[in-house]
Structures are given as structure tokens and as C-alpha cells.
Residue, then its C-alpha position, 0 to 999 in steps of 0.5 A: x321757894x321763898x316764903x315766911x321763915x320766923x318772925x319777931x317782934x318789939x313791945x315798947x315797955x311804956x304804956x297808956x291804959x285804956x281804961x284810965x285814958x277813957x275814964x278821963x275823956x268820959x268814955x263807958x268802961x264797957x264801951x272800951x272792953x266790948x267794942x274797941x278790946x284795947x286794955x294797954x296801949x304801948x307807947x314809945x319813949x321820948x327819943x325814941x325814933x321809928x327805926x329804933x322800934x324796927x331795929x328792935x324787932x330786928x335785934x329780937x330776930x338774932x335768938x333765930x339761927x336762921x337769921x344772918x345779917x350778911x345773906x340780907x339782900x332787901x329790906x322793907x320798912x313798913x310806916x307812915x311815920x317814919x324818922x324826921x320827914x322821911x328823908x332819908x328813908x327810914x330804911x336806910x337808917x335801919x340798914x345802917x344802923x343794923x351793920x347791913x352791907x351796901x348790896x341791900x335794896x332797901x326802901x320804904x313802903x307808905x301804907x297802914x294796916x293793909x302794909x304786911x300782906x302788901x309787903x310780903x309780896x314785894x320782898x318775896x318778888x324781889x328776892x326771885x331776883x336778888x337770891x339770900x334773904x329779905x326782911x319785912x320790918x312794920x314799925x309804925x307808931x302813931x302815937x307820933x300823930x294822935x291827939x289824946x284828947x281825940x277818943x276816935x283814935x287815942x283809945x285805939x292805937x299802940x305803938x309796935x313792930x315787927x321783923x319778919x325773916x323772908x327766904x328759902x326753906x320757910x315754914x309758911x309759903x306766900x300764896x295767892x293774894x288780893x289787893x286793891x285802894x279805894x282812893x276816894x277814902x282818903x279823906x276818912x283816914x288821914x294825917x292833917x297837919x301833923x294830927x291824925x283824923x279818922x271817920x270811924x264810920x266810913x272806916x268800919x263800913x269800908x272794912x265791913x262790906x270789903x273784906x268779906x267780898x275780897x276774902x271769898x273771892x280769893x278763896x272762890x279763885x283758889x278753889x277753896x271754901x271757908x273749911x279750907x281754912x285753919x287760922x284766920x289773921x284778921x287785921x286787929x282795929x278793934x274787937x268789934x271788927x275782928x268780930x264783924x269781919x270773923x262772922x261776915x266771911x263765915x269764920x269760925x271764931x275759934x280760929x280768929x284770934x283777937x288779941x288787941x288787948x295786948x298792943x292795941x291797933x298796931x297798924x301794920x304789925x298787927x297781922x305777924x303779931x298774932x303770926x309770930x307765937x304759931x311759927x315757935x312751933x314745930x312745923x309739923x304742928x303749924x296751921x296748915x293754911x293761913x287767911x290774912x286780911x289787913x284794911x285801913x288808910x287809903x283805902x286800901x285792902x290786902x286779903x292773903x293766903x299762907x300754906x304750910x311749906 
């Protein structure tokens, strides 16, 4: 049985504050703290390249005994944004730049914030058939693309990734999931000509009658009801949403942690950033079922369950 083992993750040191970045675009200070939640926003350095962010996510992985660059077997890299214009992949450059061996399948994986719940099930579907273990690596830094002069975006986003170890003997095993896009909200949330734009709007209605629908699906398919669930993953695209979101579904917001103060909307690393500090803990202490839910650029939707192996 494959599931979620441990997960580590990177933070670049260099960072916008939120507060400063709105007080010279004339956005309310409350505005910041109550709807959007963002306090710093990570920034990579210049020079810095996509897969350099993942490899440090990866490199943080080494303090975990579990992790063994030879058993590796997949590795899926997450981003939007990857090295140069995404030839070659940027998974082959994380792979070599890791000393990973050549019967690696690696590749990578053209979504946003629905990306981690997507993901962990491509690589736990691929490792059925290739045995040792896989890495889910998130690495998306949008600061690639955003204007700061755009107060829709530049108060939003930070730069992050995450390396998430895949195999057996896990502490989480990957349960049932529902995915789904709406390709007629391209257009909302996209890359043009270099500079990303996004419709807040048409994005926080798609989140907002989405999610919800999809989350009591999954659990109506499952059996379950929302006392079922003990942690709450809900992507981090702002407080407000989290929020919205938290009490549309009937979550208790005790069990929904919102955390984009810390890193901001970081894309598809956002779900095992808040997984990562419960899975330090011992097993037996761990929430015994997961709900994660990740939305964003596609439309696309990923609503996931994580059970306590």
C-alpha cells in the first residue's frame, strides 16, 4: 500500500510585506488583514530558478530516514512556471540536479492550486507499476509573472515548494477523490503575454458554489458526513475564502487552519504546507481523516480524502 510518508518544504528567506506593498498601491490595511490574510509574501532571489526552489524542498527532505534518492522511481513536478520556457522539462533538471539515476519517470504536471490533490494520484498510480517510491514536488513561483503594480494579484501571491515523499509503509493512505475543470474559466485566471491576470471575481464564485458541491459529494460517495472529518485542507487563496469555503461545506472552523499569513497564496504547495507540521507527529496522534480541497487556473478542481494508515 502507497500513501503520503513525510513532506518537506522550502521558504525562500527574501520577502514582500503585505502591509508596505498595499500601502503604496492605496489598499486599506484592513482590507489586507481580514479578507486577503497575507502578512509576508516569500520572494525568490534573482537567479533563482523553479527547480532550484524544488530541489530545496527536496534537500530538506534528506533529515527524513525514509527518504532514499536510489529507491526513486517517479518524480512529479508541479508548476506553471517552470525553468526557461519549459523545455526541457523542469523535471529533468530537478532530476539531475538531485543525482537521481535514469529509471526515473519524471515529468511534469501544467496545473495551479487544484495541482497537490491531482498529483497524488498520478504518482501513487505510477508507482503500482514501477515499485520503490515517488516524489511529488510543488514549486510554482508566480512572482515569475505577477505585475506589482496589480493589487488583484501582487498582495496575494508567495513564492514556496514542497517535496512530498510517496511509498509504502506511509503515515497517510490516498483515499477516494473528485476531479473535474471548467475550461470556460480560462480566460479568469491566466498568463498573458508574460503577466499574470486574474478575474478575483468569476474566481471566488467558481471556488465558492464548487467546492462545497464537490466536497459533500465526495464524502455522500464515501458514506461519510462532515463529523467524519478531522482536518480540513482547504486551498490557502485568501482568508476570505478558507472562510467561505470552511462554512459552505459545514466545517467546523477549529479543524480549518488558515495559514496564508505565513507564505501567502502559495499555489500548489499550499495544501502540504499545512500537512507537513501534523505528519512530525507521531502516527498515532495524526488526524485520523483528511479532507483537501485545491481550486484555482483552469478551472480546475481537486476535493481528496487522506486516511490515517
Amino acid at each position: 500500500m502507497n500513501g503520503v510518508i513525510s513532506i518537506a518544504s522550502h521558504v525562500p528567506a527574501g520577502e514582500l510585506s503585505a502591509s508596505a506593498v498595499a500601502e503604496g498601491l492605496s489598499v486599506p490595511t484592513e482590507f489586507v488583514e481580514d479578507k486577503l490574510g497575507t502578512a509576508r509574501l516569500p520572494r525568490i532571489a534573482t537567479g533563482v530558478e523553479t527547480s532550484d526552489l524544488a530541489v530545496s524542498a527536496v534537500r530538506a527532505l534528506e533529515g527524513d530516514g525514509r527518504y532514499d534518492p536510489s529507491e526513486i522511481r517517479v518524480l512529479v513536478v508541479v508548476t506553471q512556471n517552470p525553468d526557461g520556457r519549459g523545455l526541457p522539462h523542469t523535471a529533468a533538471i530537478v532530476a539531475s540536479k538531485l543525482g537521481l539515476g535514469p529509471d526515473v519517470a519524471a515529468f511534469d504536471v501544467s496545473l495551479g492550486c487544484s495541482g497537490f490533490v491531482y498529483g497524488l494520484q498520478i504518482v501513487e498510480g505510477l508507482l503500482a507499476k514501477t515499485g520503490g517510491t515517488g516524489l511529488l514536488v510543488t514549486a510554482d513561483p508566480y512572482s515569475k509573472i505577477v505585475d506589482p503594480d496589480d493589487r488583484d494579484t501582487v498582495l496575494l501571491f508567495g513564492d514556496a515548494s514542497a517535496a512530498t515523499l510517496i511509498g509504502p509503509d506511509p503515515k497517510y493512505r490516498i483515499g477516494a477523490v473528485r476531479l473535474g475543470t471548467d475550461g470556460r474559466g480560462a480566460p479568469h485566471l491566466c498568463n498573458r503575454d508574460g503577466v499574470l491576470h486574474m478575474a478575483g471575481r468569476q474566481v471566488f464564485n467558481f471556488a465558492a458554489t464548487r467546492v462545497p458541491r464537490e466536497a459533500k459529494a465526495l464524502l455522500e460517495s464515501q458514506g461519510l458526513v462532515i463529523g467524519d472529518i478531522d482536518l480540513a485542507l482547504l486551498h490557502q487563496g485568501s482568508r476570505y475564502i478558507v472562510e467561505t469555503l470552511a462554512d459552505r461545506i459545514g466545517l467546523d472552523r477549529a479543524i480549518t487552519p488558515v495559514d496564508v499569513g505565513r507564505t501567502g497564496n502559495a499555489v500548489s504547495s499550499s495544501i502540504p504546507l499545512l500537512l507537513e507540521p501534523f505528519l512530525a507527529s507521531p502516527s498515532a496522534d495524526l488526524p485520523r481523516r483528511v479532507l483537501m480541497a485545491g481550486f484555482g487556473v483552469g478551472f480546475s478542481w481537486g476535493v481528496g480524502l487522506l486516511e490515517r494508515a
